[in-house]
N, C-alpha and C positions, 0 to 999 in steps of 0.2 A: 504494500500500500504506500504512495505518494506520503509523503512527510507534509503535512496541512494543519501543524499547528505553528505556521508563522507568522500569523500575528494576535496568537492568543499572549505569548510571552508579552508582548507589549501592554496586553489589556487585563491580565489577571491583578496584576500588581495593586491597583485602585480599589481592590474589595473594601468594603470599609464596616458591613453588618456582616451576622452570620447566615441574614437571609441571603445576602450577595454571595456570600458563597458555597449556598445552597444553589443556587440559578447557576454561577460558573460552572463549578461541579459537574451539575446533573447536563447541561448543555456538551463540555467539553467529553464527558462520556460516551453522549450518542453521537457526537462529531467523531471520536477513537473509531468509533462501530461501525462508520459509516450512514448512520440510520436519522438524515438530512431532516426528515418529513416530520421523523417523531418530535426533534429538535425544536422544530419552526412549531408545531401544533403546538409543544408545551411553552413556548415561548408567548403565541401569540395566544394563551390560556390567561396567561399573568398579567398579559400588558391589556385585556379585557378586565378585567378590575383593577386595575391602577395603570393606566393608559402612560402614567410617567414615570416609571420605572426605568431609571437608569440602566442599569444594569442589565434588564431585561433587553432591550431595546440595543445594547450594546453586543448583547452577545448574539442576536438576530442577525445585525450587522456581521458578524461573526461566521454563521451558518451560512450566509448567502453569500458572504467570502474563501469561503473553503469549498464547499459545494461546488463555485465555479472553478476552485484553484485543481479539485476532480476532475471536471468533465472538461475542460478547455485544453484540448492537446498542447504539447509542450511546440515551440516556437522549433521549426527545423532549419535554423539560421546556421551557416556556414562560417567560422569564428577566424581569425588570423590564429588563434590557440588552435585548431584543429585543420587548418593547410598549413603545418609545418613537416618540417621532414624527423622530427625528435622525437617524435613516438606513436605509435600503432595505434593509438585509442583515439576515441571524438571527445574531446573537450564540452563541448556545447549536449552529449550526451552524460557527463558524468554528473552535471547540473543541469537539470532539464528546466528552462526558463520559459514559465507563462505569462504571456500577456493577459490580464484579468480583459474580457467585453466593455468596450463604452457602455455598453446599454447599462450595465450594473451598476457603474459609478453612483449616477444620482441617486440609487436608491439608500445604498448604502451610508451615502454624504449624507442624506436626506435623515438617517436613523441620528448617526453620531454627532450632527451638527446641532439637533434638536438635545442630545442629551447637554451637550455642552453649553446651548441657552440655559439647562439645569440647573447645571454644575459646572460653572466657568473653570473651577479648578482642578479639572480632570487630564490633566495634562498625558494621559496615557493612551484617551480618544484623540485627539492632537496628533499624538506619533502614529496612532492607528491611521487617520487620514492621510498622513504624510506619506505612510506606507502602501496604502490607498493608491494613491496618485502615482505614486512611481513604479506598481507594480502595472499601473493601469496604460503605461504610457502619458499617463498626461502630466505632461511638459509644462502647461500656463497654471497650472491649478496647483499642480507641486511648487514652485517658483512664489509664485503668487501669495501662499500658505509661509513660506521660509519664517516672515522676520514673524507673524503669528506666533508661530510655535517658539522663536526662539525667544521671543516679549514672554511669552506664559512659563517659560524655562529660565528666564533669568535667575533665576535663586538658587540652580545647580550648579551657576558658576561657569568659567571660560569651559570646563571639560565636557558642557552640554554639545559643544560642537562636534564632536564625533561623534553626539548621537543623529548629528543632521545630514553627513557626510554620507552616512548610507544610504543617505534616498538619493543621491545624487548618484549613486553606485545601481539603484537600480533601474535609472535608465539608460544606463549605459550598457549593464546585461541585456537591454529589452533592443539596444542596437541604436537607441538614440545617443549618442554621441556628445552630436552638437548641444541637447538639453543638458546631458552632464556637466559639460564646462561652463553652460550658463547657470547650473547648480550650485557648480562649485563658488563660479563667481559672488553668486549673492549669497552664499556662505562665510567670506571672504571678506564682503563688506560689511556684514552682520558684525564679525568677528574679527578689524582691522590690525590687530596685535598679534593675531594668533597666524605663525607663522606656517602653521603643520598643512594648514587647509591650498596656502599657494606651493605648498613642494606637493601635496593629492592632485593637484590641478595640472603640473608641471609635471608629475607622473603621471598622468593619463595622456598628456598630449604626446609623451615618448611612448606608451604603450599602442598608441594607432597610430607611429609613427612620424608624428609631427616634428622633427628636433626643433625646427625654428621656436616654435610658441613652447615647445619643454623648457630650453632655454630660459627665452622671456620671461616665465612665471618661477623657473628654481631661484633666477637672478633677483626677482622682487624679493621672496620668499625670506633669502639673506639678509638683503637689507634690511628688511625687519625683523628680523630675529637679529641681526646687529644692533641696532638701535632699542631694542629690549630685551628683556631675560630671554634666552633661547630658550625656543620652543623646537625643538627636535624631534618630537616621538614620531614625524611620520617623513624624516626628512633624509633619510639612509639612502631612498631612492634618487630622489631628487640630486646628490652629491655624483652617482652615479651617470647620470647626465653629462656632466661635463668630462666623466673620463670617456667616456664614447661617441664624444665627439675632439677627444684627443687632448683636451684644455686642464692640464694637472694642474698648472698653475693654480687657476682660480678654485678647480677642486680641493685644492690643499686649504686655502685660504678660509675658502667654507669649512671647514675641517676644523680651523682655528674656533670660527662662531663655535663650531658643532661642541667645542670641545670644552665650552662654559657649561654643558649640560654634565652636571659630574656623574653620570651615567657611562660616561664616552671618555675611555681613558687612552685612545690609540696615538693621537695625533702626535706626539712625540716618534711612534714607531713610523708612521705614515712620512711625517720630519723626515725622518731615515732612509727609508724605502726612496721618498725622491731623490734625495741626493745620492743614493746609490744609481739608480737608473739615470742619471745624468751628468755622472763618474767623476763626482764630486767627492774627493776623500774622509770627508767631515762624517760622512755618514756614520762609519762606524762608532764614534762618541754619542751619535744618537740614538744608536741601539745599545748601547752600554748604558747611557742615561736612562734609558726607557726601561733595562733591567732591574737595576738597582733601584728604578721608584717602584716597581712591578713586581719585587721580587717573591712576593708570599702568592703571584696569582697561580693559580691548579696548575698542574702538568699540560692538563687537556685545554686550556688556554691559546687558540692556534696562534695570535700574535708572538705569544711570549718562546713557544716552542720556534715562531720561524727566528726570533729577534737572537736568542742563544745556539740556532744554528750558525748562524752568522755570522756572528762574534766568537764562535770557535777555532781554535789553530788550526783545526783539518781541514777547516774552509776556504777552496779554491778559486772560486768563482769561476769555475768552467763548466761545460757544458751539462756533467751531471748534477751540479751543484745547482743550474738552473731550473732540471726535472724536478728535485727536491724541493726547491721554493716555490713553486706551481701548488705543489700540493699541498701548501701552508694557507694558500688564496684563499680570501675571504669575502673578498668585493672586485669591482671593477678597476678600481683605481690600483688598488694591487698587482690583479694579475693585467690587464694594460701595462701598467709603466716595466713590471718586468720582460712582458713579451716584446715590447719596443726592443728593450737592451737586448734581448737575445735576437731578436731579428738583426741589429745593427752587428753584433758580435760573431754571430752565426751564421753570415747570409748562405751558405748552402743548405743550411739545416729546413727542411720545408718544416717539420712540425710549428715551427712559432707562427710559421706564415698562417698557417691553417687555424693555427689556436686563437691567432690576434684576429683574423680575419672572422672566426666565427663569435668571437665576443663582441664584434662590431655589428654583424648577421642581430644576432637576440637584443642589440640595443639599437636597431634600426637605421643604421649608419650603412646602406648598402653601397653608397658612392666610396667613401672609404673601400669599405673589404672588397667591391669588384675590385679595385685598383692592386688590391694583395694577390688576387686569383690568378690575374693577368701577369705577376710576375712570377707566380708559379708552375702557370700554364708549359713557363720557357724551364722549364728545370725535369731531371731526370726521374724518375717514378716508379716501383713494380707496379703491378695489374691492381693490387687490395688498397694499394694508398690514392693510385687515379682514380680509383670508384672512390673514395671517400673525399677527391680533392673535387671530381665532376658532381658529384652527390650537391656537396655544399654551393659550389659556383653556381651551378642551374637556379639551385632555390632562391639564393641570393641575385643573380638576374630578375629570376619573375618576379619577387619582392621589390625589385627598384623598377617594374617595369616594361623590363626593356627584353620583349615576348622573344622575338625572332633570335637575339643572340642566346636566350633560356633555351629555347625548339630544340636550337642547335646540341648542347648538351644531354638534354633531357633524353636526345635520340638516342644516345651515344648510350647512355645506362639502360636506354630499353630491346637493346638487342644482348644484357646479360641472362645468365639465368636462371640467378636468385629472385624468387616469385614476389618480393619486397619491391626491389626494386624495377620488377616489370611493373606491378599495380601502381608503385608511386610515379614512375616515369612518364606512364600512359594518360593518367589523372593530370599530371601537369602539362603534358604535351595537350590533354583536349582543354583546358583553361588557358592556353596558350594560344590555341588556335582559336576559343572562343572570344577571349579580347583581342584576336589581328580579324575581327570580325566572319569567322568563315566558321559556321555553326554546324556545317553537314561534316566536317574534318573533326570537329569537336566529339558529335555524335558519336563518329565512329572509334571514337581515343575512349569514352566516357565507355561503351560495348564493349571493346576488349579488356576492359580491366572488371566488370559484370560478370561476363563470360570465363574470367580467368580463377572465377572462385575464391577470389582472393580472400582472406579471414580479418584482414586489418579494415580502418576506419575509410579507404581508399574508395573499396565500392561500395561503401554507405553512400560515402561524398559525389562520390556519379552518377549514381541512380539519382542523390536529390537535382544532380544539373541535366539529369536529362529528363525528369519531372519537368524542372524550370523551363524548357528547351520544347517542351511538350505541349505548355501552357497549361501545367497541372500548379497547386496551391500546397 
């Protein structure tokens, strides 16, 4: 059975009689059971003698939110998480995401809005509508509600903002996008101190690939948390940013902010780490300093284990000694500035090229890592590392784009005769051929990966494009 109590958690909380929660109870039971009908009958029992019955009337709202959260199939949207080449499963199946019906909206709004004429101080109906709207797709209504709920939440203090930040999250599961960032935005101005909400903001524009606006918003993001207490709890990714797009400098810097949050004790290592990768001798006094203030932290500690690597006498800093510090990585800026040095250091060695280029790949930087692919395009190869150098190059093409030079590749892994990489090849070859607009070549890429029985997420994803291709829903 479908998980359908996601937005009782929000609403039980408010009981405040034992008759309240007697009505919760007994509703949440037949909701467990599936048994919708008995739910509403005894609901609409109660609210015939006391017509104002909070509670009652809340948890109706309730019933006729889960009910549809049943019967409403789950949305079969095709995710960037699930056209990747890292792994066999569907994404957008491991969380099956519904859009609740317009048509249900008002009825529901119409329950909880009336209880909250009630009881203004019900601030759990509140989150319910909020949750409402963004399950519902609705963009102007969610939006609209922001500074409401956050005026009625004032007394929870600045940490009520992450209770607001999820609605902004659920339209962006629902594939609105553009409504997220206009979410986040007036989350944002709600809450102009709180610097967590512009690195959320500045995370999600790198997670659909925007760098330019990731940028823009991790760079506000700083400056406010410079100019007041850091606020960091959601700001790890946001720093991340700036190393995938190559800029440790200012990474570093935010580092510095990051590192008034006495949660965050790296930045002396991180100190290090740069000036290593840009073979500055100083470094090691930075990882000696950073021991000696560190020194009671656990074993399992991965800074403190790379930082007493390193400042060991056996340590060489060749080539094996750079497989070993890989494996210490903890972030992007980490393993980036090391894979720079080994690329510079190693230029025959293809693994760095491969390793930097696909950490650029997952942070959306595909102009970057083409530009890696193509100089390792010119270098010597066996059979298992070209499939894993043309594997990654193809996907990183069609991610920037640029169909015909992907084709090209994509061909190349579909005439092996690992059954992976026929189903993934043929899959992107017909999304290839459907964006250089020629839909009957698509067809037939989308059929032989159908036909080929494949067991992975590959011919899930072709039957939906040739659903789409069909003019099927």
């Amino acid at each position: 059975m479908r998980n359908v109590f996601i937005l009782l958690l929000f609403l039980i909380s408010g009981s405040a009689f034992a008759q309240s929660d007697v009505i919760i109870n007994t509703v949440t039971l037949c909701i467990a059971e599936g048994r919708y009908n008995d739910a509403e009958k005894y609901l609409d029992s109660l609210l015939k003698d006391n017509p104002n019955s909070i509670d009652a009337m809340m948890m109706k709202g309730n019933v006729l939110l889960n009910y549809a959260l049943m019967q409403t199939p789950a949305q079969n949207t095709i995710t960037l998480d699930d056209e990747s080449i890292y792994s066999p499963d569907l994404a957008s199946l491991k969380t099956p995401v519904v859009v609740i019906p317009g048509a249900l909206v008002p009825k529901i709004e119409k329950l909880w809005k009336h209880c909250i004429e009630l009881d203004s101080g019900r601030l759990d109906i509140r989150e319910g509508l909020c949750t409402l709207y963004g399950m519902a797709n609705r963009r102007k209504e969610l939006i609209d509600y922001l500074p409401v709920i956050a005026k009625a939440g004032k007394e929870k203090g600045s940490g009520f903002v992450y209770a607001l930040v999820q609605y902004a999250q659920l339209l962006s599961e629902r594939g609105d996008k553009e409504g997220a960032y206009e979410a986040y935005k007036k989350i944002a101005a709600l809450y102009p101190h709180t610097s967590s909400v512009w690195c959320l903001l500045a995370s999600a524009y790198r997670s659909n690939g925007d760098l330019v606006n990731a940028k823009i918003y991790a760079d506000k993001a700083f400056v406010i948390a410079a100019a007041s207490s850091a606020d960091m709890a959601a700001c790890g990714d946001a720093l991340d940013i700036y190393s995938v797009l190559g800029d440790y400098a200012t990474a570093l810097v935010n580092m510095n902010i990051a590192g008034r949050d006495t949660t965050f004790h790296g930045y002396t290592f991180y100190r290090g780490i740069y000036k290593y990768a840009h073979h500055d001798s100083t470094w090691k006094a930075k990882m000696v300093e950073f021991v000696r203030e560190y020194s009671a932290t656990p074993d399992s500690d991965v800074l403190y284990n790379a930082a007493t690597f390193m400042i060991a006498p056996w340590f060489k800093d060749d080539y094996n000694d750079f497989k070993r510090l890989l494996t210490y990585s903890n972030s992007d800026f980490y393993s980036g500035l090391i894979l720079e040095k080994a690329i510079s250091e190693h230029k025959d060695s293809i693994m760095p090229y491969l390793m930097e280029a696909q950490l650029l790949v997952n942070g959306h930087n595909y102009t970057k890592a083409n530009k890696l692919y193509a100089t390792v395009e010119k270098m010597t190869m066996n059979a298992d590392l070209r499939n894993e150098y043309l594997l990654q190059y193809a996907f990183s093409l069609y991610c920037a784009g640029e169909y015909g030079k992907a084709q090209s590749k994509w061909g190349e892994l579909s005439n092996e005769q690992d059954p992976i990489f026929v189903a993934m090849s043929n899959y992107f070859l017909g999304n290839c051929a459907l964006r250089m607009g020629r839909k009957d070549t698509a067809r037939k890429y989308f059929q032989t990966v159908i036909e080929s029985k494949d067991q992975t997420k590959y011919a899930y994803l072709s039957k939906l494009q040739l659903e789409k291709l069909s003019g099927k829903k």
